[in-house]
TIPAPA-654840 format. One record per residue (C-alpha): residue number from 1; residue in one letter; z, x negated, y negated. Coordinates in steps of 0.02 Angstrom, whole numbers. Last residue first. Layout:
BEGIN
(pt NUM,'A',(Z,X,Y))
...
This chain:
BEGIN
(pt 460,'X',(4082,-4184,-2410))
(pt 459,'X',(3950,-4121,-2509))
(pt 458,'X',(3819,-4224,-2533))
(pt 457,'X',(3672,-4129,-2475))
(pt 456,'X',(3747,-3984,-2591))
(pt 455,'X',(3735,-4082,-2778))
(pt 454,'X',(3865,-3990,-2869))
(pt 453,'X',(3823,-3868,-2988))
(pt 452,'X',(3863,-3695,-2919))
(pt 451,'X',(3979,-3733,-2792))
(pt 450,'X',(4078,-3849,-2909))
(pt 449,'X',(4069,-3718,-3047))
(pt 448,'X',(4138,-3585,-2965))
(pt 447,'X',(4294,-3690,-2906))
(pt 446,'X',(4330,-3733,-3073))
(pt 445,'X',(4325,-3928,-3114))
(pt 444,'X',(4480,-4036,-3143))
(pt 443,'X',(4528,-4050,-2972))
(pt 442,'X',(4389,-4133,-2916))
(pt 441,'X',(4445,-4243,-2792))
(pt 440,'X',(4466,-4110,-2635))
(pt 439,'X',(4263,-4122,-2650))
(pt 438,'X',(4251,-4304,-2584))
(pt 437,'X',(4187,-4437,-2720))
(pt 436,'X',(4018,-4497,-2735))
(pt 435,'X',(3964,-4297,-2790))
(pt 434,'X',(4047,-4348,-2953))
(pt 433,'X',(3911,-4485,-3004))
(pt 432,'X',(3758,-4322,-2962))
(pt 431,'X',(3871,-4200,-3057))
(pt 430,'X',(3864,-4314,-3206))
(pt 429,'X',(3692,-4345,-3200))
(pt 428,'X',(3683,-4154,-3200))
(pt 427,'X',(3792,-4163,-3377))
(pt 426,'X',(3675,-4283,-3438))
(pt 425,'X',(3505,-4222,-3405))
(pt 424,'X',(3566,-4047,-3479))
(pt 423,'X',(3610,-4122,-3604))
(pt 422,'X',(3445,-4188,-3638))
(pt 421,'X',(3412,-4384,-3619))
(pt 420,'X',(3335,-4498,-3732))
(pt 419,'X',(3271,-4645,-3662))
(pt 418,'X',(3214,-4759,-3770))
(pt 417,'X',(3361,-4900,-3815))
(pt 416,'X',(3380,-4903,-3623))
(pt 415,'X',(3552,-4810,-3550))
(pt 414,'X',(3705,-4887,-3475))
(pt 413,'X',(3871,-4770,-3495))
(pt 412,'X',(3784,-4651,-3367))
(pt 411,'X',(3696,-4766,-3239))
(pt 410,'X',(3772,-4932,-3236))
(pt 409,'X',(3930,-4883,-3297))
(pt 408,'X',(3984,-4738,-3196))
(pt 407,'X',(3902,-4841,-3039))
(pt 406,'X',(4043,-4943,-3043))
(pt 405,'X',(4171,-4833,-3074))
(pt 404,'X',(4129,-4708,-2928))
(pt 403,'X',(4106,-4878,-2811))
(pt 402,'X',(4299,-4912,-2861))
(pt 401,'X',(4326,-4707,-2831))
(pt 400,'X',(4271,-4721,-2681))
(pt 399,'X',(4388,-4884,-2628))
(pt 398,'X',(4539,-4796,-2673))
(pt 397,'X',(4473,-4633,-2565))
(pt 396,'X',(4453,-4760,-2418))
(pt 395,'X',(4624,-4828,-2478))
(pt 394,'X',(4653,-5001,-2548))
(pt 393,'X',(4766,-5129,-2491))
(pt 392,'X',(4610,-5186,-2395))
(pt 391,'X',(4496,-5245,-2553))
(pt 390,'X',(4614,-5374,-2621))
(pt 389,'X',(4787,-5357,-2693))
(pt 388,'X',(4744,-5435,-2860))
(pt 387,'X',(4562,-5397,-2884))
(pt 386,'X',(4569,-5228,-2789))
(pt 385,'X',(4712,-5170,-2882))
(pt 384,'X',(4614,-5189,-3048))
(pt 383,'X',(4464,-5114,-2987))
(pt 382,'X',(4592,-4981,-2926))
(pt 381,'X',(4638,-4960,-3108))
(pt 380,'X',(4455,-4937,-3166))
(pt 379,'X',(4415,-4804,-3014))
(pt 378,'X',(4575,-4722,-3090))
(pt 377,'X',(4492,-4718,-3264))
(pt 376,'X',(4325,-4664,-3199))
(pt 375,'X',(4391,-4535,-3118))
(pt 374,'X',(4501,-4459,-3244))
(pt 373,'X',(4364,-4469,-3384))
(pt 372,'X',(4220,-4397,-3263))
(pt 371,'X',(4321,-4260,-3226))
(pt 370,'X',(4380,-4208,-3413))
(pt 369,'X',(4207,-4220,-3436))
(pt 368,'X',(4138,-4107,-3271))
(pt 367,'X',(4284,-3965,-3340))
(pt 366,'X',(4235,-3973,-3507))
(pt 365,'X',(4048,-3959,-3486))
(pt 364,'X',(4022,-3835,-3342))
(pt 363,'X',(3951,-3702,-3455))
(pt 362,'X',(3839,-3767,-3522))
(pt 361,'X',(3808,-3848,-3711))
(pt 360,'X',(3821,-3734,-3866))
(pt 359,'X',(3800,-3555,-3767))
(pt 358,'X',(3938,-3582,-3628))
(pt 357,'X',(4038,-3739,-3673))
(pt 356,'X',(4049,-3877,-3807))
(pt 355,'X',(4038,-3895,-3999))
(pt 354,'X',(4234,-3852,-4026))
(pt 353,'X',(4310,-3947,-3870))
(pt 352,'X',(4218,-4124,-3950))
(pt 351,'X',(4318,-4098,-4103))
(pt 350,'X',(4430,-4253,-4084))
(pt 349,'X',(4287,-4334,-4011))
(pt 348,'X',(4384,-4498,-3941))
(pt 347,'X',(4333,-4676,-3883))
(pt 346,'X',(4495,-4754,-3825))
(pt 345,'X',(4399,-4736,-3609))
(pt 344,'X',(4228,-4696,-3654))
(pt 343,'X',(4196,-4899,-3683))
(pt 342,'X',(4025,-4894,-3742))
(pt 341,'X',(3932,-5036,-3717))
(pt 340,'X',(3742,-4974,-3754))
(pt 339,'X',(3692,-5064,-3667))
(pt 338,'X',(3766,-5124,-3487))
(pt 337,'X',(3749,-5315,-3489))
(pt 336,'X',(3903,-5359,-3399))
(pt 335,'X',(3935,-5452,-3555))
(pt 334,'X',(3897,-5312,-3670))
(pt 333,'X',(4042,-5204,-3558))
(pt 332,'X',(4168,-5355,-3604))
(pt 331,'X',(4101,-5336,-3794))
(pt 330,'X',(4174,-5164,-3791))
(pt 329,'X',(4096,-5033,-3923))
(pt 328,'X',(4218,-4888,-4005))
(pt 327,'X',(4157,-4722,-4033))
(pt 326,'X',(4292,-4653,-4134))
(pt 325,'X',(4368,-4487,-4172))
(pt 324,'X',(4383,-4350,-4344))
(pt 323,'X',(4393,-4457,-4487))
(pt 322,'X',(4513,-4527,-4594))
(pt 321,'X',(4657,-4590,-4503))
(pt 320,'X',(4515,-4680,-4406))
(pt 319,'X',(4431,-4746,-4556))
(pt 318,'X',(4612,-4826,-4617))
(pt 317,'X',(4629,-4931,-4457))
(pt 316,'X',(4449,-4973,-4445))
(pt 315,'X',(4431,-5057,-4613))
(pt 314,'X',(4621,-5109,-4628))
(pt 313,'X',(4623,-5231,-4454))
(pt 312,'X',(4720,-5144,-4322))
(pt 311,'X',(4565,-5119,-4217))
(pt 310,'X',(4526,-5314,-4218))
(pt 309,'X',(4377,-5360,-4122))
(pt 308,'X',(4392,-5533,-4224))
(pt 307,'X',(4344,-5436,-4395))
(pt 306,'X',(4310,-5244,-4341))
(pt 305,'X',(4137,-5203,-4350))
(pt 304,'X',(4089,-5036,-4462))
(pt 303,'X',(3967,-4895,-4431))
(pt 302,'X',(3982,-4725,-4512))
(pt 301,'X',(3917,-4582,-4411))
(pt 300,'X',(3915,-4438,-4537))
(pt 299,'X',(3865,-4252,-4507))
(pt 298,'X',(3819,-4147,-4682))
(pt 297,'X',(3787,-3962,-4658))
(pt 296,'X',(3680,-3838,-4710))
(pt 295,'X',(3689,-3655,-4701))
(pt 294,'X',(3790,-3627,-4827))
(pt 293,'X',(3916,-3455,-4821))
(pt 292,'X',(4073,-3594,-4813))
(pt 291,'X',(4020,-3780,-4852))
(pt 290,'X',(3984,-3895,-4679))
(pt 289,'X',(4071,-4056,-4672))
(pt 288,'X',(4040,-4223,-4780))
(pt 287,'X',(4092,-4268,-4931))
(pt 286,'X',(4254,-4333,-4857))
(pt 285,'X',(4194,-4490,-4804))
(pt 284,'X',(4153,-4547,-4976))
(pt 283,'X',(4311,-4528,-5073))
(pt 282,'X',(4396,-4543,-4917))
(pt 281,'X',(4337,-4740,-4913))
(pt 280,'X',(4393,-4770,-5093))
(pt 279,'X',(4571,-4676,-5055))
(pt 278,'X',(4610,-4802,-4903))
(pt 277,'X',(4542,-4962,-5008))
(pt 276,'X',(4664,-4921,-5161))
(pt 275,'X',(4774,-5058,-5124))
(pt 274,'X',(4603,-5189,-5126))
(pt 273,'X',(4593,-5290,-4992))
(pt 272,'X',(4664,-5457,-4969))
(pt 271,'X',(4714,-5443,-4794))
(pt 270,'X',(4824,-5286,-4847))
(pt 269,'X',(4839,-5263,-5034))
(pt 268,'X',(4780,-5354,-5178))
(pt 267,'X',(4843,-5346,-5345))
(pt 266,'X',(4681,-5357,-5455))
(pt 265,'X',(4589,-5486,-5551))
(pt 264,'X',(4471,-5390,-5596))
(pt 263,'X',(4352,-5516,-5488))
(pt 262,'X',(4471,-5485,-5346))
(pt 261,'X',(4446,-5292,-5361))
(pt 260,'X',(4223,-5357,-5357))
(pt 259,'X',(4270,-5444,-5218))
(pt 258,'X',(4380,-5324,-5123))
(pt 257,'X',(4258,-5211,-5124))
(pt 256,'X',(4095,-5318,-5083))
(pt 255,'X',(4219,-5340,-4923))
(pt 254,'X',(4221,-5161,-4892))
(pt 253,'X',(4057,-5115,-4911))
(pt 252,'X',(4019,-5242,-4772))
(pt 251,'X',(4132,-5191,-4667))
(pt 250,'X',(4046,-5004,-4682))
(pt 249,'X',(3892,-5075,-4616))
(pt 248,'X',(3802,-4980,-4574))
(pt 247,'X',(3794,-4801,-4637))
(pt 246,'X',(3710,-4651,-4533))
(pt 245,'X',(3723,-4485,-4626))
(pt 244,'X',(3657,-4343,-4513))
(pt 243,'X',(3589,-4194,-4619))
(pt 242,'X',(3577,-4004,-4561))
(pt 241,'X',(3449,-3937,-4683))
(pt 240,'X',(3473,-3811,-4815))
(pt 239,'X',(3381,-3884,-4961))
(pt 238,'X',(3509,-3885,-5086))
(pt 237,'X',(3669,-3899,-4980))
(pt 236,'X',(3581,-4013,-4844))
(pt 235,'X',(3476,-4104,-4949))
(pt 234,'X',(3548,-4131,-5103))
(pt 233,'X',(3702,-4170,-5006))
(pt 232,'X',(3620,-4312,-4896))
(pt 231,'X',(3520,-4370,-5047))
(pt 230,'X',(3702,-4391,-5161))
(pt 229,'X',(3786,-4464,-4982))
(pt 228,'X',(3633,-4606,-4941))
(pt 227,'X',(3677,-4634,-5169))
(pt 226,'X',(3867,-4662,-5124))
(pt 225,'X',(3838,-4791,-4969))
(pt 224,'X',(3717,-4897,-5065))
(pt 223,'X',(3806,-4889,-5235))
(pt 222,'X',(3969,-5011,-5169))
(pt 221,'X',(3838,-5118,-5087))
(pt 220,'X',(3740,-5128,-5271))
(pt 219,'X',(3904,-5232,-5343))
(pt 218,'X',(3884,-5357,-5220))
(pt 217,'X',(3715,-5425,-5283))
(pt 216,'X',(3577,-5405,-5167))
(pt 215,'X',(3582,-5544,-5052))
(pt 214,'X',(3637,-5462,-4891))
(pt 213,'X',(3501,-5327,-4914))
(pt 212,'X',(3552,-5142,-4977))
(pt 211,'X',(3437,-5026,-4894))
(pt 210,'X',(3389,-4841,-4894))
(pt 209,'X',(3307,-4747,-4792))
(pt 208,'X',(3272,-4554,-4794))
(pt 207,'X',(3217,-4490,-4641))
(pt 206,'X',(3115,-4343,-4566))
(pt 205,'X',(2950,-4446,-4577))
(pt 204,'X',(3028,-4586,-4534))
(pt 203,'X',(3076,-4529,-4358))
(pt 202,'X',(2879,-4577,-4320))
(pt 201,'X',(2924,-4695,-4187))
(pt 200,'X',(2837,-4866,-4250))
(pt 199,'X',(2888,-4796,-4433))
(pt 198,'X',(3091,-4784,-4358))
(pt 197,'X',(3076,-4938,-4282))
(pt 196,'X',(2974,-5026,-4394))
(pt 195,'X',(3106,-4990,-4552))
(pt 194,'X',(3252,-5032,-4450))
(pt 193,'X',(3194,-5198,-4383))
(pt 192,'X',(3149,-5240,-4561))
(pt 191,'X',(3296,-5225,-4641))
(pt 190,'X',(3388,-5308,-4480))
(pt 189,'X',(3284,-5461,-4531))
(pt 188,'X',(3295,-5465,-4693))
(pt 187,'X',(3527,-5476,-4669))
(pt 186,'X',(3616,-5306,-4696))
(pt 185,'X',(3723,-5273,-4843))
(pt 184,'X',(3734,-5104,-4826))
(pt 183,'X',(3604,-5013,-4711))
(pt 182,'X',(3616,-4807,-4769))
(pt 181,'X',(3509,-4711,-4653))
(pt 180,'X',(3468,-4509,-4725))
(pt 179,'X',(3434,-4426,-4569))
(pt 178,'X',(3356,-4246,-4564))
(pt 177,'X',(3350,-4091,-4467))
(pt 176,'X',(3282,-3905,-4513))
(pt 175,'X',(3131,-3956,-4405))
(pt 174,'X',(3244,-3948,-4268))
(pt 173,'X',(3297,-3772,-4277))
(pt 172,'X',(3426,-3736,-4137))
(pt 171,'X',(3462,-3875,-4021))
(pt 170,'X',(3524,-3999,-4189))
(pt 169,'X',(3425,-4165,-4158))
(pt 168,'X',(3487,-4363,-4157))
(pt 167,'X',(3349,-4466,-4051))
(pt 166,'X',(3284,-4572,-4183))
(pt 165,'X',(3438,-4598,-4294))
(pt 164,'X',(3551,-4615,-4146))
(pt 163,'X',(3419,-4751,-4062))
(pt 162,'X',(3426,-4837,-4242))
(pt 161,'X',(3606,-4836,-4236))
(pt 160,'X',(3644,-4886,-4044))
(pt 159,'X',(3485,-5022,-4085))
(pt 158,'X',(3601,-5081,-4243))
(pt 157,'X',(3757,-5096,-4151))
(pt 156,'X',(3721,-5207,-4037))
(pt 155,'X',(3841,-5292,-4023))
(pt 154,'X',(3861,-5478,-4103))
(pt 153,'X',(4000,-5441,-4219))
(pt 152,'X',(4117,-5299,-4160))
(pt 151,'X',(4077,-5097,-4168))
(pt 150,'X',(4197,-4968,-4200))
(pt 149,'X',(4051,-4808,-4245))
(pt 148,'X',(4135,-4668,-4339))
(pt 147,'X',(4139,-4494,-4313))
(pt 146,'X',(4144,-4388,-4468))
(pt 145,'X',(4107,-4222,-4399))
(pt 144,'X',(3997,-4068,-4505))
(pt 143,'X',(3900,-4017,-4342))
(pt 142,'X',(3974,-4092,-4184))
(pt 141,'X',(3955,-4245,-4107))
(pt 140,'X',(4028,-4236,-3922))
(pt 139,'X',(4126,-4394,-3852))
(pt 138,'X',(4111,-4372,-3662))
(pt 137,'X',(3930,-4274,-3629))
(pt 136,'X',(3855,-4315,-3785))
(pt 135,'X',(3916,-4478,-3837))
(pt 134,'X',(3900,-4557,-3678))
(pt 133,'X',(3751,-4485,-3625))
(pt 132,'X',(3653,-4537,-3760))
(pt 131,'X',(3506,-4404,-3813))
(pt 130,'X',(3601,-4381,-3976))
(pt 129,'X',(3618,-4176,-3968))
(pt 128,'X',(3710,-4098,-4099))
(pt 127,'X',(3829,-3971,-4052))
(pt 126,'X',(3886,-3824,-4168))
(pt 125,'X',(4091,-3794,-4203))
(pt 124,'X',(4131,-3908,-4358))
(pt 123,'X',(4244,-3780,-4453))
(pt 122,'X',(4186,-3721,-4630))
(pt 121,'X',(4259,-3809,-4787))
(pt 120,'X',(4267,-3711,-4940))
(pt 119,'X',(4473,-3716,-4954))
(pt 118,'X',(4457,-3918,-4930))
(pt 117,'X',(4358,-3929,-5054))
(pt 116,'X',(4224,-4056,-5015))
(pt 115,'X',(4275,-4236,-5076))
(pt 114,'X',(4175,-4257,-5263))
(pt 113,'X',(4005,-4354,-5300))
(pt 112,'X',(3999,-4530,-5374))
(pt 111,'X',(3801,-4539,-5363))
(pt 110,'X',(3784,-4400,-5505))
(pt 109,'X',(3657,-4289,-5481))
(pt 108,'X',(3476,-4295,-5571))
(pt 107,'X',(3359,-4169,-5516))
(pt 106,'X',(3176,-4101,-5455))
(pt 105,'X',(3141,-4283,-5460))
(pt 104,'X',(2961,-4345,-5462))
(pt 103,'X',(2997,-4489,-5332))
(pt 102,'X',(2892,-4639,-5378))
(pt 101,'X',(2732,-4697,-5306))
(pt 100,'X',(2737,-4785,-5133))
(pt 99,'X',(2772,-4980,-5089))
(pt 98,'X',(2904,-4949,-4967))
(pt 97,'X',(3057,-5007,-5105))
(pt 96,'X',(3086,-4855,-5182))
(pt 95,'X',(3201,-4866,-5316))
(pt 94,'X',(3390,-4774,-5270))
(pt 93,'X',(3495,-4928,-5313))
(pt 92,'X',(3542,-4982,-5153))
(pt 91,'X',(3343,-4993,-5129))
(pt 90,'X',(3234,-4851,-5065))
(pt 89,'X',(3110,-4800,-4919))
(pt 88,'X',(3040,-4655,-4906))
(pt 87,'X',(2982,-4525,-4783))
(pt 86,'X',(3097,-4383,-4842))
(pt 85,'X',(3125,-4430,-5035))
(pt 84,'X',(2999,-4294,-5068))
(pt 83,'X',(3116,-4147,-5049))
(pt 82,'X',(3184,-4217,-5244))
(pt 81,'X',(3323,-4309,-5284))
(pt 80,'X',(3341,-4435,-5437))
(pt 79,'X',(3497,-4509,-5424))
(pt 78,'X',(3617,-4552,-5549))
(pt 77,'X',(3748,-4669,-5628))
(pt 76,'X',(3853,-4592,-5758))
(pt 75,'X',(3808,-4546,-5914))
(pt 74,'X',(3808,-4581,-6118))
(pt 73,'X',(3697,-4722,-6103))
(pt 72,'X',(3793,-4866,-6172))
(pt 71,'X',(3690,-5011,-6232))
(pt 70,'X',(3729,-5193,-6244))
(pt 69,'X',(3612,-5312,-6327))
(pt 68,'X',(3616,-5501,-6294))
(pt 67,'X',(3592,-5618,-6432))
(pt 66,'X',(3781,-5697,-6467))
(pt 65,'X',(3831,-5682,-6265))
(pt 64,'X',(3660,-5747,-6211))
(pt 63,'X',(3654,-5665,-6018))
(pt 62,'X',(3527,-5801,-5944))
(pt 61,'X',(3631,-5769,-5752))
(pt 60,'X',(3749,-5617,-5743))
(pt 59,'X',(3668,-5561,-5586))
(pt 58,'X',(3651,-5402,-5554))
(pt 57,'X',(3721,-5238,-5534))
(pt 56,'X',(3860,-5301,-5679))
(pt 55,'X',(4028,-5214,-5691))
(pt 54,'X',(4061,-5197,-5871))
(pt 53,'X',(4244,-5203,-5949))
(pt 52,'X',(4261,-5113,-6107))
(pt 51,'X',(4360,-5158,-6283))
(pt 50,'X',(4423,-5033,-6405))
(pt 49,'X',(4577,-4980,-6324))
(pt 48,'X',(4555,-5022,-6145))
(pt 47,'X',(4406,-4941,-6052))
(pt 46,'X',(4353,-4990,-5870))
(pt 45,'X',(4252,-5008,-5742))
(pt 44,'X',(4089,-4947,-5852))
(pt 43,'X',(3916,-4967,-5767))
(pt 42,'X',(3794,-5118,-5748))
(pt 41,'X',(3619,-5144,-5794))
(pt 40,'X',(3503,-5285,-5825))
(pt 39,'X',(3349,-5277,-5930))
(pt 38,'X',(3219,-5399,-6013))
(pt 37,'X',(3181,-5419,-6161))
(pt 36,'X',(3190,-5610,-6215))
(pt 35,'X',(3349,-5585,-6274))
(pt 34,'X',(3449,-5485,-6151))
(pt 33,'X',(3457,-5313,-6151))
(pt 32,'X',(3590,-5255,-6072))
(pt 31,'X',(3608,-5063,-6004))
(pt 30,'X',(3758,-4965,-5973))
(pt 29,'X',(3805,-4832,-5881))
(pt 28,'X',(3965,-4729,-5891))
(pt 27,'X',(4092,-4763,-5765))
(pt 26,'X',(4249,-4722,-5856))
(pt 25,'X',(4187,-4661,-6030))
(pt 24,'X',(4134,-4759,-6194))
(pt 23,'X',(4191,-4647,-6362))
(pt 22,'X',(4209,-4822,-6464))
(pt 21,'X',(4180,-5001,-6442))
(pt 20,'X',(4248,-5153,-6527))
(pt 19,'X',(4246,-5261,-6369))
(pt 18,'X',(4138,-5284,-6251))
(pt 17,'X',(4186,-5380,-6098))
(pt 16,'X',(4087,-5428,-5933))
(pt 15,'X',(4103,-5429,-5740))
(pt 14,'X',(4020,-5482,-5598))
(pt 13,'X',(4082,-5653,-5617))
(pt 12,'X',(4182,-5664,-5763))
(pt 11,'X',(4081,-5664,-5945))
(pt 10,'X',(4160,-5628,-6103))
(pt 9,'X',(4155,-5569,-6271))
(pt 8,'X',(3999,-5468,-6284))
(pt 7,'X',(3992,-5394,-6455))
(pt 6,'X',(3801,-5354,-6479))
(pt 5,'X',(3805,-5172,-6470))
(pt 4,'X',(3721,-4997,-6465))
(pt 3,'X',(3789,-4821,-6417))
(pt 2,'X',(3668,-4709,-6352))
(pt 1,'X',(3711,-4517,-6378))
């Protein structure tokens, strides 16, 4: 039932009081009507006694305290979802933004969502393929991960995205694949990089956009990231399609956080951030993973940039305790002008083992990764050497595994924004880097496989 009122007592920021109320809920959404008819809207933050505290998803400019109208709708906030969302474009708020008609929905869901049940969870154990080396050959994404993207301001985290986006396909059944791309509080500009690239490459078709710009009131960042999840589990659980959730940027959720908690006037926590920042962020993360006897799944790659390159900082610090890995982006890499920069070295798949091997990937794929990690973190330290004790201290086999480092990054870590390669591409580019260094090296690797794979005019 719609509940009616003109008792608006005050106005803080994003944030508004009604008092003398009755039977309002916790998040329930509200509409104002201001005086000259138009509408602004805002949900329920929360109930005390007989008064209610409304966050605004707009401005709280013109709002006539005497005159304005406050209604309470009776529900939460939702999302109309429907097959036809594939294609579209759509504001923080869920209204398509691309210039096409309206979704007709084929339901309403509730944007706030619940954490999969632990219980109903099935294992992540089925590859996706990403077309980026690094990713697929040293930090695997498997179906149902959380595996977020540790970026730093400046880096080019965006094309890495988009390329992701554009590339990202599960081996078996690709037309049973979609992206839903939440950008949160990204500048014009990046909105509309996003939204050529994927219509100048036709991944729009399988994707659901939607974007929160940098001045759309902060309250609407907090929505972004929840209604990407509502579509994403419509979708998958619904529909029966393997999803890939891409959010940038989760920093930027963050901060619109901790100013709508400092509007409440809030105890903060770490840096100023809310206490309850670690719980907010699981809320979200954990509705992804794959549902027992469903055949779709949910994959996220949430994208945030540490403040001052700062992996301690809260944002990073709690999303690594809460998903499974990192990809983490080095601006000394950038500088050298290898793109994407991924530094393989603290980057971690901590289910890479489960979507790799004979039937997901080939065969040889542990043993030429755990290879290709070793190597090209002794060829690092020998760099190292090299620059203090110069170039003769070092070994012929030192010196090998220098050059092995070197051309690690310039041909697997470095990759152009469109080249997509297989797996198969990758793990024989692999084999191709390994061949630099003399057979006795590769320890890691089964005999069986070295004779097998292992480029033979090279052998040593």
């Amino acid at each position: 039932m719609i509940k009616e009122y003109k008792t608006i007592e005050e106005i803080s920021g994003p944030l508004m009081v009604v008092r003398k109320v009755a039977g309002v809920t916790y998040d329930e959404l509200v509409e104002i009507e201001l005086p000259d008819g138009s509408i602004r809207r805002g949900k329920v933050l929360e109930v005390n006694g007989d008064n209610a505290v409304v966050q605004l998803f707009e401005s709280s400019a013109g709002i006539n305290l005497r005159d304005s109208k406050v209604r309470f709708l009776g529900h939460p906030l939702q999302l109309g979802v429907s097959k036809d969302m594939l294609g579209r474009v759509f504001s923080g708020m869920g209204e398509p933004i691309d210039g096409g008609p309206e979704i007709l929905p084929e339901a309403y869901r509730d944007i706030n969502g619940l954490a999969m049940n632990p219980a109903a969870r099935d294992y992540p154990n089925e590859f996706i393929q990403t077309g980026i080396s690094t990713i697929d050959g040293l930090n695997t994404l498997v179906r149902g991960q959380k595996l977020p993207i540790f970026s730093g301001s400046g880096l080019p985290h965006n094309q890495l995205a988009a390329q992701i986006a554009r590339q990202a396909k599960v081996l078996d059944g690709e037309s049973n694949f979609a992206v839903v791309f939440a950008a949160i509080g990204i500048t014009f500009e990046e909105s509309e990089y996003f939204t050529q690239e994927f219509t100048r490459t036709g991944a729009l078709e399988r994707t659901v956009l939607f974007i929160n710009l940098a001045n759309d009131p902060a309250v609407e960042r907090i929505s972004t990231p929840r209604m990407a999840l509502t579509a994403a589990e419509y979708l998958a659980f619904d529909m029966g399609m393997h999803v890939l959730v891409i959010m940038t940027d989760i920093t930027n959720y963050a901060e619109a956080l901790r100013e709508v908690s400092a509007a409440k006037k809030e105890v903060p926590g770490r840096r100023g951030y809310p206490g309850y920042l670690y719980t907010d962020l699981a809320t979200m993360y954990e509705r992804a993973g794959r549902h027992l006897g469903q055949p779709g799944s949910i994959t996220m790659i949430p994208i945030l940039t540490m403040p001052e390159d700062d992996k301690t900082h809260p944002i990073p610090d709690l999303t690594g305790y809460i998903t499974e890995g990192q990809i983490i982006l080095d601006r000394e890499l950038y500088r050298k002008g290898i793109l994407p920069p991924v530094d393989v070295l603290p980057s971690l798949s901590r289910l890479k083992d489960k979507g790799i091997g004979a039937g997901k990937t080939r065969e040889d794929h542990s043993g030429t990764m755990n290879q290709l990690f070793a190597a090209y973190a002794t060829g690092k330290e020998n760099k190292e050497l090299m620059s203090i004790l110069g170039e003769a201290a070092l070994s012929p086999t030192d010196l090998l595994y220098a050059k092995f480092s070197d051309e690690f990054e310039k041909r697997y870590v470095a990759q152009g924004p469109e080249e997509n390669r297989s797996i198969e591409e990758t793990l024989d580019l692999g084999w191709e880097l390994l061949s630099i260094l003399p057979e006795s090296e590769l320890k890691r690797i089964k005999p069986e496989y070295i004779e097998k794979y292992l480029p033979k005019k090279d052998k040593s």
